[in-house]
C-alpha positions in Angstrom: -39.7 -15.6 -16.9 -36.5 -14.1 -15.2 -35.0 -14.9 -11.7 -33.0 -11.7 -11.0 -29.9 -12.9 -11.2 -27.6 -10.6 -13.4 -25.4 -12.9 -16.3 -23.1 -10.1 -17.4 -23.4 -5.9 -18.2 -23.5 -4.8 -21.3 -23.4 -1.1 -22.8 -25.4 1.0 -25.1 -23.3 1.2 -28.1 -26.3 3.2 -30.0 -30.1 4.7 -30.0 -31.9 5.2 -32.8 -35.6 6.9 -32.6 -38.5 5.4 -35.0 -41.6 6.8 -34.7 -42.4 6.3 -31.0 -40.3 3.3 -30.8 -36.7 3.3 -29.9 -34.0 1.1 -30.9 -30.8 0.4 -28.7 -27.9 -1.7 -29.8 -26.1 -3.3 -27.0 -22.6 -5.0 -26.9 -22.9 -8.1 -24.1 -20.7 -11.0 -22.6 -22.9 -13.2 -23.8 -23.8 -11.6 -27.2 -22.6 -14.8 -29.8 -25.1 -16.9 -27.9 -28.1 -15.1 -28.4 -30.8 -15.4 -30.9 -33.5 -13.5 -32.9 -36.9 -13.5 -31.0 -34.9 -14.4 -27.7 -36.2 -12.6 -24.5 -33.7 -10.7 -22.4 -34.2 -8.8 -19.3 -32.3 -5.8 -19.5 -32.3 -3.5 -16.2 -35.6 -5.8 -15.3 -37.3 -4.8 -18.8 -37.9 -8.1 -20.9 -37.1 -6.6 -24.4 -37.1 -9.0 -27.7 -33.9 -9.4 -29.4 -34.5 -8.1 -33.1 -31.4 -7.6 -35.0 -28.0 -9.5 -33.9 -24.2 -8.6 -35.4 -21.2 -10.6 -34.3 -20.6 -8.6 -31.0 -24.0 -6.5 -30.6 -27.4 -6.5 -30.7 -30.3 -5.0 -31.2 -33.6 -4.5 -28.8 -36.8 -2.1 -29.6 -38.5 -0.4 -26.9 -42.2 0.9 -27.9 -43.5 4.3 -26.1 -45.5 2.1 -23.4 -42.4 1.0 -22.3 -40.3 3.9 -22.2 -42.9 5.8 -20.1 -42.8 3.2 -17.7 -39.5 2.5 -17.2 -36.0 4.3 -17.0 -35.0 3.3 -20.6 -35.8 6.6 -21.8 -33.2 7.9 -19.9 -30.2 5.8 -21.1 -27.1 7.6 -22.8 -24.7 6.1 -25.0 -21.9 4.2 -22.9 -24.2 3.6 -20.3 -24.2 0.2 -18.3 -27.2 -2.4 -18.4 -28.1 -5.2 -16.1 -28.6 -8.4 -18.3 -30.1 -11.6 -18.1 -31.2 -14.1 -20.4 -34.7 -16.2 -19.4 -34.8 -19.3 -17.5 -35.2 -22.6 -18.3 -37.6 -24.8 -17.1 -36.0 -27.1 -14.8 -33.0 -24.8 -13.6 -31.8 -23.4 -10.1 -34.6 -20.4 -9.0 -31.4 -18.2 -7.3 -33.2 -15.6 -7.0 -37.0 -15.1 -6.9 -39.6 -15.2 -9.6 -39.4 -12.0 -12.1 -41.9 -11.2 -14.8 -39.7 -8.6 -16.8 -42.9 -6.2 -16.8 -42.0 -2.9 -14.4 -44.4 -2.1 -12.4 -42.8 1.6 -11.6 -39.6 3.1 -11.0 -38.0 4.4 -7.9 -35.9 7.6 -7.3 -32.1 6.6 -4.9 -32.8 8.4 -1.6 -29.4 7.9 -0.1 -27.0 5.6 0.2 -25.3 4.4 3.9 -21.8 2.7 3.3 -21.9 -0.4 6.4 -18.7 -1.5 6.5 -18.5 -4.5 4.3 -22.1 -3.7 2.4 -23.8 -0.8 1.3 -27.6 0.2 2.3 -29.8 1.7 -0.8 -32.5 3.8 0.4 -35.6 4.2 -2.6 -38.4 6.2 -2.5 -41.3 5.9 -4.8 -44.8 6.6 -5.4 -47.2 5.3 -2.9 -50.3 3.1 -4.4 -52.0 -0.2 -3.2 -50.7 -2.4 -5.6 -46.5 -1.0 -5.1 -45.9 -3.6 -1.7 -42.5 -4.9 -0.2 -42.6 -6.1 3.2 -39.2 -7.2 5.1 -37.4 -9.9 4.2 -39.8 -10.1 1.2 -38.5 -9.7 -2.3 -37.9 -6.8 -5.1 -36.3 -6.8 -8.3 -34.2 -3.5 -9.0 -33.0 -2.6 -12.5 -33.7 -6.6 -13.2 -31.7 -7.6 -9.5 -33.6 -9.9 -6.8 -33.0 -8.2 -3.9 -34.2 -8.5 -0.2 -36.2 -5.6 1.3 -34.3 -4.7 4.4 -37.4 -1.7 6.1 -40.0 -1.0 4.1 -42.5 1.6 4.1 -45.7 2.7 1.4 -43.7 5.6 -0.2 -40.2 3.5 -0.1 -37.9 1.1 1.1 -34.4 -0.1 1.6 -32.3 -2.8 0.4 -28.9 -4.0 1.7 -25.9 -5.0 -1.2 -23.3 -7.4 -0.9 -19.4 -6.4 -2.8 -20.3 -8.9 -5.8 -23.5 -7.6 -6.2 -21.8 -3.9 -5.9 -19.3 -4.8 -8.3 -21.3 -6.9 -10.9 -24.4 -5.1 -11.6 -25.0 -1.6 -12.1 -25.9 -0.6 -8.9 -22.6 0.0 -7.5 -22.3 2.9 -9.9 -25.8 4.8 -8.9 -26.2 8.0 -6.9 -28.7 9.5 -5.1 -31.5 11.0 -7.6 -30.4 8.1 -9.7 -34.1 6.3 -10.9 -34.4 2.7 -11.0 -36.9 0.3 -12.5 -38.9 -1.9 -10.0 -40.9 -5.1 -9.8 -42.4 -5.7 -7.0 -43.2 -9.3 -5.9 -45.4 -11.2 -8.3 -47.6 -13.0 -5.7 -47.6 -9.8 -3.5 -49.4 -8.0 -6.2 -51.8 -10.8 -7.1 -53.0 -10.7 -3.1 -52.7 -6.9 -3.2 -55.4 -7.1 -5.9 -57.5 -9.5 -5.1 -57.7 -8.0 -1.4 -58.6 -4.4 -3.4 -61.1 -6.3 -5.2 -62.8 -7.5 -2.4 -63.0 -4.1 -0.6 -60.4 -4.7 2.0 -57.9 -2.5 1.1 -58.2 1.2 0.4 
């Protein structure tokens, strides 16, 4: 479980394709202090930390993953949101974050508001891809607050640290994103659909 609040950025020092699986070694602030078998959320995808050197590691993606997400798409160099799992008993900063994308969103445009910036995303509309305002959204592994929202879309509003810590500062439009939508959201989304009382 993930809050998503970014620790650091890291970079994709190497990809290696096995098979249908993947392998991408990633340098990280934080990289001494991790472990084999430890969970990391990187751009909201909880990956398993398989192979560690002194300032990299290494992370496997299998095909499931990379048709559902945007890791398919990274280039060597590129820059990764990163966090490491919570612990029980710590600050929630953010909101509750599974790690599992539920789809990925394409940048629409983005509105520069004198102080902020406004991200517009569209995506596919379906039952179970909700945000309402003020409600929560985790983009490339950031908790985020839906500013308007609509069932093909929505946009968030980014403060300068966000802008300036996280990769999002350095997307353009056509850029795609991974999302997760709100975790409760989805459970009343399908339990409605279940019940007949959404189309």
């Amino acid at each position: 479980m993930f809050t998503g609040i970014i620790e650091g950025i890291g970079r994709v020092l190497r990809i290696e394709q096995e098979g249908t699986n993947v392998h991408f070694e990633l340098e990280a602030p934080f990289t001494s202090e991790l472990k084999i078998d430890q969970s990391v959320a990187h751009n909201g995808v909880c990956l398993t930390v398989v192979e560690k050197q002194s300032n990299s590691f290494v992370v496997t993606a299998i095909q499931e993953t990379l048709d559902r997400t945007n890791l398919g798409g990274w280039k060597v160099g590129d820059a990764v949101n990163l966090e490491r799992c919570t612990s029980l008993g710590g600050r929630l900063d953010g909101h509750l974050v599974q790690g599992h994308v539920d789809a990925t969103a394409v940048l629409e445009n983005v509105v520069d508001a004198n102080g902020s910036w406004v991200l517009h995303f569209v995506h596919e509309a379906s039952p179970e891809n909700i945000t309402v305002q003020k409600g929560s959204i985790t983009i490339n592994g950031v908790s985020l607050t839906v500013v308007d929202s609509h069932p093909e879309g929505f946009s968030v509003a980014i403060i300068p640290y966000t802008w300036e810590h996280t990769n999002l500062g350095a997307l353009t439009p056509g850029d795609r994103v991974n999302l997760e939508f709100d975790v409760i959201g989805k459970y009343v989304a399908r339990i409605l659909a279940q019940q007949g009382l959404r189309s």
